[in-house]
MIPAGU-574714 format. One line per 8 residues: for each residue z, x, y of N, C-alpha, C, O. Coordinates in steps of 0.05 Angstrom, whole numbers. Example, Ala and Ser with C-alpha at 12.3 -4.5 7.8 and 13.67 -1.06 7.14 Angstrom:
156/264/-114/156/246/-90/156/264/-66/169/285/-66 | 142/257/-45/143/273/-21/157/258/1/161/268/23 $
//
This chain:
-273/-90/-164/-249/-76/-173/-254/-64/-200/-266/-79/-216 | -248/-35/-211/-262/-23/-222/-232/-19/-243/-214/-5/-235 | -230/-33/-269/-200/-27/-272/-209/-19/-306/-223/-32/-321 | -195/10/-313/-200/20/-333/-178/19/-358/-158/28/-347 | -171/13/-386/-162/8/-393/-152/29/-419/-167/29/-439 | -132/44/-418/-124/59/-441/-101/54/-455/-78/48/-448 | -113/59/-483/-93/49/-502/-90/60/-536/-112/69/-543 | -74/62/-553/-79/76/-576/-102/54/-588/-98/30/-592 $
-118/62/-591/-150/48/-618/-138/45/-635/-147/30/-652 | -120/55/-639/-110/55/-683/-94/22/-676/-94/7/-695 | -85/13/-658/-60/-9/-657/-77/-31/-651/-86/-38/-629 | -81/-42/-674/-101/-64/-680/-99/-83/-658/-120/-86/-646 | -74/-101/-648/-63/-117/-634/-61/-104/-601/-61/-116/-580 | -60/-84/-605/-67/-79/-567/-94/-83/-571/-102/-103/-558 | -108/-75/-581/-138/-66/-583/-153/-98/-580/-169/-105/-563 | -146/-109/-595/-158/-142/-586/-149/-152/-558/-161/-167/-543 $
-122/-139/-553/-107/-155/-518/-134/-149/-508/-148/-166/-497 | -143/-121/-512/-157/-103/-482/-184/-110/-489/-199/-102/-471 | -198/-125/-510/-218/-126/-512/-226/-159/-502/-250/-166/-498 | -206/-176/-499/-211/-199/-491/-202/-194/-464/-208/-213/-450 | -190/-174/-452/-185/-174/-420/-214/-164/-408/-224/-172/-387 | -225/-143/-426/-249/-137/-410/-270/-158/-424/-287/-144/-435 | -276/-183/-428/-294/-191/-438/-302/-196/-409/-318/-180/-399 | -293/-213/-395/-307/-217/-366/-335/-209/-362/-357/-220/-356 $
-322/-173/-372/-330/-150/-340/-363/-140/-365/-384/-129/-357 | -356/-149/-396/-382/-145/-411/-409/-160/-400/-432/-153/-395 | -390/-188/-400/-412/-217/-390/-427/-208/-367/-448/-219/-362 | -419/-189/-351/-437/-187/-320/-468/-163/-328/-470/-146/-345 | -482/-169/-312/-502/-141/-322/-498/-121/-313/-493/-117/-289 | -501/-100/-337/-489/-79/-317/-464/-66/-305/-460/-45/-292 | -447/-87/-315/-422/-85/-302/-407/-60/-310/-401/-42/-294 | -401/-61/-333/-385/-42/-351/-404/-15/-345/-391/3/-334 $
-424/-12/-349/-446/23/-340/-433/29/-311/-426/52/-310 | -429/18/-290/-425/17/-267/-400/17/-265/-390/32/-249 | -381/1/-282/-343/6/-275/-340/34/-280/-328/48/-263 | -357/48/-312/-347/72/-319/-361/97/-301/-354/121/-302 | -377/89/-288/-393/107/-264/-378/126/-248/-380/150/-242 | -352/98/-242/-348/97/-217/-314/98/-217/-300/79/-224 | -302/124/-206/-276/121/-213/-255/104/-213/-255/92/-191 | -237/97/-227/-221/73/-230/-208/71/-217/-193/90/-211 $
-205/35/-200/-190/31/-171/-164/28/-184/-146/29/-168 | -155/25/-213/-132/20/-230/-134/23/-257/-152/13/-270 | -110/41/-270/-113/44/-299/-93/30/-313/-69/33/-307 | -101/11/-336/-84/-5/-350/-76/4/-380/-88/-1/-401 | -52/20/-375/-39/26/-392/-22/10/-411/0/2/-405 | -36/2/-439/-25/-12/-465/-8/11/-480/-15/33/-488 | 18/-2/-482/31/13/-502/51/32/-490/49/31/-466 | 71/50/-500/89/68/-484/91/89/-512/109/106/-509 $
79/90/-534/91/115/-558/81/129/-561/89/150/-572 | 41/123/-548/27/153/-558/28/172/-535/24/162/-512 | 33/200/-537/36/217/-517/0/224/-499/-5/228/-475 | -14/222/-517/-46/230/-510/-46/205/-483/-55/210/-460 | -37/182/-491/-37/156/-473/-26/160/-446/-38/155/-425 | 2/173/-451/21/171/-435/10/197/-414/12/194/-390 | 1/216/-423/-7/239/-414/-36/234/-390/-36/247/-369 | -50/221/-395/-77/208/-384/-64/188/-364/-76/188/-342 $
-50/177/-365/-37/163/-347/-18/167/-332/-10/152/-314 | -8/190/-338/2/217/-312/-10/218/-291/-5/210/-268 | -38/236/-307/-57/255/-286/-70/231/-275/-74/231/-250 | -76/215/-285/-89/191/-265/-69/176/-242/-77/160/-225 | -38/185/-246/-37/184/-224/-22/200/-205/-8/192/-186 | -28/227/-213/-22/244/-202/-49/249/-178/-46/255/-154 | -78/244/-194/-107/245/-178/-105/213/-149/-122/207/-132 | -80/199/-155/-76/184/-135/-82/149/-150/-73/129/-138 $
-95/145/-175/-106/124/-188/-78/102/-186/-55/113/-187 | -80/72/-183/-59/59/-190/-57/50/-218/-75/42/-231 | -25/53/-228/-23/56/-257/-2/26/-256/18/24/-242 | -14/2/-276/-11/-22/-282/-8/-13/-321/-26/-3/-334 | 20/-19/-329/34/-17/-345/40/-38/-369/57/-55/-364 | 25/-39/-399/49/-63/-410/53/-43/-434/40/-27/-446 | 79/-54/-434/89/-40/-461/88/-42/-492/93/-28/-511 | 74/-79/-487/74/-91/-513/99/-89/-534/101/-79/-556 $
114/-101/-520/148/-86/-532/157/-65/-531/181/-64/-528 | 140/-40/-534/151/-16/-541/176/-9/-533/186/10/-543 | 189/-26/-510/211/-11/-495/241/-32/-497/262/-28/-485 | 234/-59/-521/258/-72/-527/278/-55/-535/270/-32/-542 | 301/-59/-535/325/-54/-550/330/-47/-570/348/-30/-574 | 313/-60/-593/306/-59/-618/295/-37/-625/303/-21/-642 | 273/-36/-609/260/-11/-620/276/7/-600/275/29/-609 | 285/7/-585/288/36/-578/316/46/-592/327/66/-585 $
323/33/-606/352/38/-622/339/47/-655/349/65/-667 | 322/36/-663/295/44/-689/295/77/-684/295/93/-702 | 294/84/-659/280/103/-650/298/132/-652/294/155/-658 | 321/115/-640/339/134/-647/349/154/-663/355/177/-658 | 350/138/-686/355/140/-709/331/161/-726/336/177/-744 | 305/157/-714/284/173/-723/276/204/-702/260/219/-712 | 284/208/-682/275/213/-655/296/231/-643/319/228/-650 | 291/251/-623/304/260/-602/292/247/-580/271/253/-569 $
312/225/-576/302/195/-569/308/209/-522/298/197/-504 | 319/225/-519/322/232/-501/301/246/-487/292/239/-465 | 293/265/-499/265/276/-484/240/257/-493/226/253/-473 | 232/245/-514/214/223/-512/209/206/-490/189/199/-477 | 243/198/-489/244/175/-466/231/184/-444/214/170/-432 | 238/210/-435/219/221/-399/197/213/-400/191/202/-379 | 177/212/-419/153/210/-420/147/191/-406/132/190/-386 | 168/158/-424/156/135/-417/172/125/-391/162/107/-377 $
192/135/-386/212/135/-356/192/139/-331/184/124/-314 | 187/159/-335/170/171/-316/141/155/-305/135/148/-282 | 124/152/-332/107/128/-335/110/107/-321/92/100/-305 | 129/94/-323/140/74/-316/148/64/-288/142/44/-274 | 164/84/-286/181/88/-260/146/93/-229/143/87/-205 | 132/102/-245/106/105/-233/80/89/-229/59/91/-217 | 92/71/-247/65/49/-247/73/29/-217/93/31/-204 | 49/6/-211/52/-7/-195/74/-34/-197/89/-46/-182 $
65/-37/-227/80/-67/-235/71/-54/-269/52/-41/-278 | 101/-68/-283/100/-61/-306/91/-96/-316/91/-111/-296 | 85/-110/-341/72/-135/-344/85/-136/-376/75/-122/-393 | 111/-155/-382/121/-163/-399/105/-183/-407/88/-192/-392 | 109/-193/-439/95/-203/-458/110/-234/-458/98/-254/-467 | 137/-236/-446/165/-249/-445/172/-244/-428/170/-223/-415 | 189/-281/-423/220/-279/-411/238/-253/-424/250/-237/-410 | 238/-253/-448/259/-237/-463/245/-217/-451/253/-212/-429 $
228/-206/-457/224/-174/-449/217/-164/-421/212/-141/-414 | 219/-187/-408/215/-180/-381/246/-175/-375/253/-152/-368 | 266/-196/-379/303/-188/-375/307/-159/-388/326/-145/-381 | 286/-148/-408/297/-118/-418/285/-102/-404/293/-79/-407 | 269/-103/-389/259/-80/-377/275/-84/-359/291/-65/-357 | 280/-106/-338/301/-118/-313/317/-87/-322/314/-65/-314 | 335/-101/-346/362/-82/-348/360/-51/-355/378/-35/-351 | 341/-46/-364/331/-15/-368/329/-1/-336/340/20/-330 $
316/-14/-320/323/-9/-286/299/17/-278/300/36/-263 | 285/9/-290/262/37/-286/247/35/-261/241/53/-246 | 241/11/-260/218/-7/-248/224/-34/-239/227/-49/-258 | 225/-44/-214/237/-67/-204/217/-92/-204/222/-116/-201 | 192/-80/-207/162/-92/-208/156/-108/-236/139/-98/-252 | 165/-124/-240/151/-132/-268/148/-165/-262/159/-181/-247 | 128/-167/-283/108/-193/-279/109/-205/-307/118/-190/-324 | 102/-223/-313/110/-235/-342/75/-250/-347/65/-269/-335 $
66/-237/-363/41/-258/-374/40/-253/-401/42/-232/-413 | 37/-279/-409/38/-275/-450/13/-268/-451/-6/-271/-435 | 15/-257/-478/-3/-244/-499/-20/-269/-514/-8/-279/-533 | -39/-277/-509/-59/-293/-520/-62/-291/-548/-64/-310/-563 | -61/-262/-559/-59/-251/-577/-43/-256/-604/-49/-251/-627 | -18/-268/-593/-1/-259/-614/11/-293/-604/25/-304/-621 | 7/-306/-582/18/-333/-581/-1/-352/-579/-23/-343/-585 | -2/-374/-574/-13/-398/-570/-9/-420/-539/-20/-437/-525 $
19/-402/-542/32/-415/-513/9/-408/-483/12/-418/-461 | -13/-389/-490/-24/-388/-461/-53/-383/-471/-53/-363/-485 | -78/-393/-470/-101/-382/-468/-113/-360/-462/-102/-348/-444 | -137/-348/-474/-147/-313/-476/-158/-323/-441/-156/-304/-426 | -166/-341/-430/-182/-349/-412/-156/-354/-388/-162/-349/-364 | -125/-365/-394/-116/-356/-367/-102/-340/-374/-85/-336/-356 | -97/-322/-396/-86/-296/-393/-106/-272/-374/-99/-255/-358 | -126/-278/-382/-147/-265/-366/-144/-264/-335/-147/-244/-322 $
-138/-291/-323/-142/-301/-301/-116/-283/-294/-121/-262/-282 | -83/-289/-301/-61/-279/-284/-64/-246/-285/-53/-232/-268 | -78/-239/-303/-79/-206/-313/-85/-196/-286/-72/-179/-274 | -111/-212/-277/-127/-201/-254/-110/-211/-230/-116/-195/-212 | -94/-227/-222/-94/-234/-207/-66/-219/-195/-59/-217/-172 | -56/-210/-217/-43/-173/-225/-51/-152/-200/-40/-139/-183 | -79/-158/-212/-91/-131/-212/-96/-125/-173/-88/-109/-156 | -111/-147/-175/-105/-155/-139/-93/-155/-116/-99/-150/-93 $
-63/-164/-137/-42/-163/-117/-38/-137/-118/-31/-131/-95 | -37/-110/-137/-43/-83/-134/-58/-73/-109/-51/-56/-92 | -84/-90/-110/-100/-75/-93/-99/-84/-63/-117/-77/-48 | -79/-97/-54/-71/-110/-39/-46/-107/-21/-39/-120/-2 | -33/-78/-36/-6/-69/-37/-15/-39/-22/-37/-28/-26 | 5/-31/-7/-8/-8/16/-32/-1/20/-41/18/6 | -48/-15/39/-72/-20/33/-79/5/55/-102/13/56 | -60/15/72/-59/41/83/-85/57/69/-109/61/75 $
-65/64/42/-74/82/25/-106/79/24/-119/99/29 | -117/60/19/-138/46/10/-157/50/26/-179/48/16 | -156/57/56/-172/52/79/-191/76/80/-180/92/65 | -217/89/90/-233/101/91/-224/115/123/-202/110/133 | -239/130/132/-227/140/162/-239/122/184/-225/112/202 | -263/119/182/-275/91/186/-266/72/193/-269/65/217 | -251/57/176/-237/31/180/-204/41/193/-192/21/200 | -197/55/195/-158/74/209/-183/72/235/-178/53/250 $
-204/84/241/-212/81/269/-231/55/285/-242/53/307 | -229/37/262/-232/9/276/-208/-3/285/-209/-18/304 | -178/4/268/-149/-1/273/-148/6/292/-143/-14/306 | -149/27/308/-146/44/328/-166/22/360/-159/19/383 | -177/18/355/-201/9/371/-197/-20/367/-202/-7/347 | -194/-38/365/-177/-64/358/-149/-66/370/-143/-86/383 | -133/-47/367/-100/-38/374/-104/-33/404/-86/-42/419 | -132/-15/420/-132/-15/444/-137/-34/455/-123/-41/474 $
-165/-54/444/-171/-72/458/-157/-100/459/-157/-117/477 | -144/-98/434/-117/-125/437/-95/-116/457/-84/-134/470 | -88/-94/460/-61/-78/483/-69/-80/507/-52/-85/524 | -101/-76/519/-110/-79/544/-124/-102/545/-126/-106/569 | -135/-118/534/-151/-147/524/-175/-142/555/-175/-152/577 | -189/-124/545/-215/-111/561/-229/-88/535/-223/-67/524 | -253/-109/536/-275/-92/513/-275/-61/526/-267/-41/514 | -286/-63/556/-288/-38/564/-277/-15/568/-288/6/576 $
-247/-20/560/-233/6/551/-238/26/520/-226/46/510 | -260/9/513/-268/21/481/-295/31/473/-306/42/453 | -303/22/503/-341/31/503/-332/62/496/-312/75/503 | -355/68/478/-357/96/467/-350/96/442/-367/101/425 | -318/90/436/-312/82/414/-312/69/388/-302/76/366 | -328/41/397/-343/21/377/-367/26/352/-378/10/338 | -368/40/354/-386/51/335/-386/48/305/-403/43/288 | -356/54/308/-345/52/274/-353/23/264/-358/19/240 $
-353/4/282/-351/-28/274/-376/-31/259/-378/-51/245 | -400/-9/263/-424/-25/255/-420/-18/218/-435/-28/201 | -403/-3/211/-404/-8/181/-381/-12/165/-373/-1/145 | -372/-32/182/-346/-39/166/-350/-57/145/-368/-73/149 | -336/-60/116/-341/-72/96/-329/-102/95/-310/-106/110 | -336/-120/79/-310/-137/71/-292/-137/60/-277/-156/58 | -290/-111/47/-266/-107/28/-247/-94/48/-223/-99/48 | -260/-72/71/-245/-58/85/-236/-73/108/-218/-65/122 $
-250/-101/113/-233/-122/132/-209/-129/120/-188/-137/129 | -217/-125/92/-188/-134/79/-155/-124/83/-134/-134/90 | -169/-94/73/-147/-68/79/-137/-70/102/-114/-64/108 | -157/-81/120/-150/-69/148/-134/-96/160/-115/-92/176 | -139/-116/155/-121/-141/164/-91/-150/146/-71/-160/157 | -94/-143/121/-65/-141/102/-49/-117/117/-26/-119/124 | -65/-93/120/-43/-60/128/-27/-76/158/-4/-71/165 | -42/-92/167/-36/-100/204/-23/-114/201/-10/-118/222 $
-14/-132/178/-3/-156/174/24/-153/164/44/-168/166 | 20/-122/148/45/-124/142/68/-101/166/93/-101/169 | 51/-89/176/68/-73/205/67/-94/235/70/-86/258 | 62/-122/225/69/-136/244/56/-135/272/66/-144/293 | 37/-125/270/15/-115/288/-11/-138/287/-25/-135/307 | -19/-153/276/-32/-173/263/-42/-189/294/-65/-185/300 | -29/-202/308/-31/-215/334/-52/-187/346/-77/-190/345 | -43/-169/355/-56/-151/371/-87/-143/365/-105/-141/381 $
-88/-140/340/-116/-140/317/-135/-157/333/-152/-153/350 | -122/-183/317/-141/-207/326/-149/-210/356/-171/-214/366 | -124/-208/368/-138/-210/401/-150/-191/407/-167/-198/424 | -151/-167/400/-169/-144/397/-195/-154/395/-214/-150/411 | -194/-167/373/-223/-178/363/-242/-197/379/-266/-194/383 | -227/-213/385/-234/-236/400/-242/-219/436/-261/-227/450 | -231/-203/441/-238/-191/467/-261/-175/456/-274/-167/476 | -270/-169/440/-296/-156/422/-312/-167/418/-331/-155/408 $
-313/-202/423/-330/-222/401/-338/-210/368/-360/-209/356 | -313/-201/360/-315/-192/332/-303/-227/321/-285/-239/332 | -317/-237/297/-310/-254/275/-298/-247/257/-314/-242/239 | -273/-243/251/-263/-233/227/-262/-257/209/-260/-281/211 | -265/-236/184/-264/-253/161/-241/-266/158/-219/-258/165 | -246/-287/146/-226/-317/144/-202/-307/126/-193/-327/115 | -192/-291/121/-157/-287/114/-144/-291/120/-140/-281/142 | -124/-307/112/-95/-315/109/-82/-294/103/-78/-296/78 $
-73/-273/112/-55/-245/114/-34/-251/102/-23/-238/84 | -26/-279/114/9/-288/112/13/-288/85/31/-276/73 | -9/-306/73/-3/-311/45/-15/-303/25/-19/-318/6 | -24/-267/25/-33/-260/3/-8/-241/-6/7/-228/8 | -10/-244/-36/13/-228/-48/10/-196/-49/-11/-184/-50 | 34/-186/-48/30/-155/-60/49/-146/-63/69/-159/-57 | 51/-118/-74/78/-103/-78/86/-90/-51/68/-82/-36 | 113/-88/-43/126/-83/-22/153/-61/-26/173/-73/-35 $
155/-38/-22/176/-25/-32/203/-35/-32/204/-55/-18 | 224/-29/-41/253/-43/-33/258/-36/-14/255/-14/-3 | 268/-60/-8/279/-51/21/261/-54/44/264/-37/61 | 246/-68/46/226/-67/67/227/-94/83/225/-116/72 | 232/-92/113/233/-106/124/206/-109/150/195/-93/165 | 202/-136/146/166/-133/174/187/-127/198/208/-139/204 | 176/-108/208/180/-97/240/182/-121/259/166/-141/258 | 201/-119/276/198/-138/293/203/-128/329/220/-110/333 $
193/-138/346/193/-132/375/220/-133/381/236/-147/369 | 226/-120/398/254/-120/410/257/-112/445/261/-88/448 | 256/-125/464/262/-128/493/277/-114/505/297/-124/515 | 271/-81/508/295/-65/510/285/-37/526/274/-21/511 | 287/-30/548/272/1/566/265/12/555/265/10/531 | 254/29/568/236/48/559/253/75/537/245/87/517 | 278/75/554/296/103/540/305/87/522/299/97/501 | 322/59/517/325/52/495/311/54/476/317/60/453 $
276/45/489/257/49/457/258/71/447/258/74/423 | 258/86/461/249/120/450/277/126/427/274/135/404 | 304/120/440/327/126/421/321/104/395/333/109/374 | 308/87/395/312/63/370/283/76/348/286/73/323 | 257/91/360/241/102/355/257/134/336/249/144/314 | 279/144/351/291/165/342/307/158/309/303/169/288 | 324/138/316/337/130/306/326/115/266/339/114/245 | 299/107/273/286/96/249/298/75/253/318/68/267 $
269/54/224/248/71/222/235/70/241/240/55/260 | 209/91/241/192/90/257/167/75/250/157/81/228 | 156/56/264/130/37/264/110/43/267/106/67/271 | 88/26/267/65/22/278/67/4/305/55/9/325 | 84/-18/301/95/-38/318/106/-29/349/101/-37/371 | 126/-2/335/136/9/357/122/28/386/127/34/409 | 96/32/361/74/45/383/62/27/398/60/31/422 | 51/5/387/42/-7/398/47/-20/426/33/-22/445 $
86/-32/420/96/-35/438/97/-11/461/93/-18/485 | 102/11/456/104/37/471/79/37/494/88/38/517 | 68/37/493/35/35/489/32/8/515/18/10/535 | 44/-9/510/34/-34/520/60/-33/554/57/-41/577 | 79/-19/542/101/-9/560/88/10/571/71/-4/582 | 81/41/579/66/59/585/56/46/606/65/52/628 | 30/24/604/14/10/617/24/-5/645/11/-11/665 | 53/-9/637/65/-22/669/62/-4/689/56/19/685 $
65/-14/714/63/-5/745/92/14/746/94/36/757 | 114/-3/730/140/3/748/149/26/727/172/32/724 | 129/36/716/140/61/702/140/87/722/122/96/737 | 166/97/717/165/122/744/168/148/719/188/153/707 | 142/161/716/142/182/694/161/202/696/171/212/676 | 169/210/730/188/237/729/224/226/713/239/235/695 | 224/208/726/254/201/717/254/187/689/274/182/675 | 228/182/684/239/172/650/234/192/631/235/187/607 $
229/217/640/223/247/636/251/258/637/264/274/623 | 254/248/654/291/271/665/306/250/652/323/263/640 | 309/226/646/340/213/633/324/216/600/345/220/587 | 301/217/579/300/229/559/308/265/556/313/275/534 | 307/283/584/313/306/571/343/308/578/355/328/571 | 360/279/596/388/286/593/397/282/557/413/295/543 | 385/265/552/389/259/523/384/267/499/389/258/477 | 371/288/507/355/310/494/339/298/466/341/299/442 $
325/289/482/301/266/468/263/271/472/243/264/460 | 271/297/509/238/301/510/220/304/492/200/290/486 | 232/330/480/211/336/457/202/322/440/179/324/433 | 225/300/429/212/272/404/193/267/419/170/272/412 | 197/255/443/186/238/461/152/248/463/134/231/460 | 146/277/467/121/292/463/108/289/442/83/289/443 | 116/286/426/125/284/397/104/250/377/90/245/358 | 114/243/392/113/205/393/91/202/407/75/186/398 $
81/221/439/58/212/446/38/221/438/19/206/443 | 29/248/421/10/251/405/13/233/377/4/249/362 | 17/219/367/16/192/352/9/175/361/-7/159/351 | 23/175/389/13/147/406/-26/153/415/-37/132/408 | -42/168/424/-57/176/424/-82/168/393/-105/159/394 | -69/176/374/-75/172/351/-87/143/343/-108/132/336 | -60/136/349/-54/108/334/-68/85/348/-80/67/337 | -65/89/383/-76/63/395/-95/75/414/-104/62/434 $
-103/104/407/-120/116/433/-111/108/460/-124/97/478 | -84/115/462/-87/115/484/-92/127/514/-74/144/513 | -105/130/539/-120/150/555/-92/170/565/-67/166/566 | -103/184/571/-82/207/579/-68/200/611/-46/207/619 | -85/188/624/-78/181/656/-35/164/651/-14/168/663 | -41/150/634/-25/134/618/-2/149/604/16/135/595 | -2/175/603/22/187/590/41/201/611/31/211/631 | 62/202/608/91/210/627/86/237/620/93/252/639 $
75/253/593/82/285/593/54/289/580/34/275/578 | 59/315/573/32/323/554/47/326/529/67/339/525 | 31/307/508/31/306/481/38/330/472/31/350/484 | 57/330/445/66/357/426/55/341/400/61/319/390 | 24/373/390/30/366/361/43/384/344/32/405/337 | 68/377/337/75/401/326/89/390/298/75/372/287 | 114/396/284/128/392/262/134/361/265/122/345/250 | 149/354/280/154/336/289/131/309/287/135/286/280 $
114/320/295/91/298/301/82/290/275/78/267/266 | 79/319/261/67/305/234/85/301/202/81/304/178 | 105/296/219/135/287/204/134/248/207/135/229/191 | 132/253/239/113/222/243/95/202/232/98/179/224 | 67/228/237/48/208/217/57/212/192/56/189/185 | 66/225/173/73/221/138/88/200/136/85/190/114 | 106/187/153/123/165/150/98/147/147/85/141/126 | 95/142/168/70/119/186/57/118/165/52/96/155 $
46/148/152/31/145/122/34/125/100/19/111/87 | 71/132/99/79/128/66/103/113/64/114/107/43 | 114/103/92/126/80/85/117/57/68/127/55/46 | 103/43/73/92/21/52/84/40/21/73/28/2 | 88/61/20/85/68/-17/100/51/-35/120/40/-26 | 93/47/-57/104/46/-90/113/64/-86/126/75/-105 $
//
């Protein structure tokens, strides 16, 4: 994990936080020539008043970088009432609003300053680890430890995002062979498996875990004699947008699914299930063709099966119509994309 750290140099007291957070990453050989090589999987933004700061930590994540936030007070009560008084405290504020409102998890110094950011309402994400620095109450050695363990649960949080095309087409190939639990529906396909990483088993069993797809994976695997790496899915932490509920199966026809598919949100779960439905005998394609275009649902429905295709490869013998890629479809995948976002 490659995590880069910007901050004003002139502010004596950040400048020691960040220099005992990266002591770790000095101790390794090499480490630090190779973090700065290599673009940053997260940038750790100290401080909220210098604009040069705040500005770098825009574009880093505007270029897509995850932005991990402490303010070192800057954003108490106190001062921002100091500020007033000196300041056109209104357009300043966008700077660090914005900042803020954009990072993954903002990281109070305090109880007290963690309840002030609470009530400032920028950011629902905040984590509390003291400052080694300036207290006694916590060690430079486990301030170090929760910092990272911060940083993790970041990298651990839409891990969508995170995935290579590579590893989205081992998902794909896993998703078939757990839905039909026969390797031989994937011969041809397998290929991708020979360079999958352990970090990208990672991505790829947290993304599955959290669209509730996780069962299908594994049996996937196991019909593969694939070993996956020993993760506990259930119990690793991460950020989760508000409002997010794990997908769950629901026992209901074919035209019902398609209206609950219409209706949102739309899944990964839901294809899956689609997918696994498709596959029955007692599907009669013309009439579940004619009661979606009484409901004027075909077109989603076209719509849904080029995703479905996508998502679980599924063979064409297996589809009721011919796939639409059109607006629609890729109105689809952007959800499927960016639901799990920060």
């Amino acid at each position: 994990m490659n995590v880069q750290h910007i901050y004003p140099e002139t502010d004596m007291m950040i400048s020691r936080h960040v220099t005992m957070l990266e002591e770790p990453s000095r101790n390794e050989d090499d480490g630090k020539q190779k973090a700065e090589a290599a673009p940053p999987d997260i940038i750790h933004v100290h401080g909220c008043w210098n604009y040069s700061v705040v500005r770098k930590a825009m574009k880093a994540h505007r270029q897509g970088i995850r932005i991990v936030i402490s303010p070192h007070g800057g954003l108490e009560p106190w001062v921002l009432n100091e500020r007033r008084l000196t300041e056109k405290l209104s357009k300043t504020l966008l700077w660090q609003r914005r900042m803020v409102e954009s990072a993954y998890v903002v990281i109070a110094q305090s109880p007290i300053e963690a309840d002030n950011l609470h009530a400032l309402g920028w950011n629902p994400r905040i984590e509390t680890i003291r400052n080694a620095v300036v207290t006694n109450s916590i060690t430079p050695e486990a301030m170090i430890i929760q910092t990272h363990e911060v940083y993790r649960k970041v990298m651990d949080s839409h891990t969508l995002a995170l995935m290579d095309d590579n590893t989205r087409q081992v998902l794909a190939v896993l998703l078939k062979a757990g839905i039909t639990g026969d390797s031989r529906w994937v011969a041809g396909n397998d290929n991708c498996l020979q360079s999958i990483t352990t970090d990208s088993w990672r991505k790829l069993l947290i993304y599955a875990e959290h669209e509730n797809v996780i069962g299908t994976v594994v049996r996937g695997a196991t019909v593969m004699g694939i070993i996956l790496p020993n993760i506990d899915t259930k119990h690793i932490k991460s950020y989760l947008p508000t409002g997010y509920q794990r997908p769950t199966t629901s026992a209901i026809g074919m035209v019902e699914r398609i209206e609950e598919m219409n209706a949102g949100p739309f899944t990964l779960l839901q294809l899956v299930e689609l997918d696994k439905a498709l596959r029955r005998d007692d599907v009669n394609d013309e009439q579940l063709c004619a009661a979606l275009e009484e409901k004027r649902l075909l077109k989603f429905f076209k719509s849904v099966l080029q995703v479905l295709k996508e998502q679980t490869l599924i063979d064409e013998g297996f589809l009721p119509d011919e796939p639409l890629d059109d607006q629609q479809a890729q109105t689809l995948r952007n959800f499927l994309q960016n639901h799990l976002r920060i």
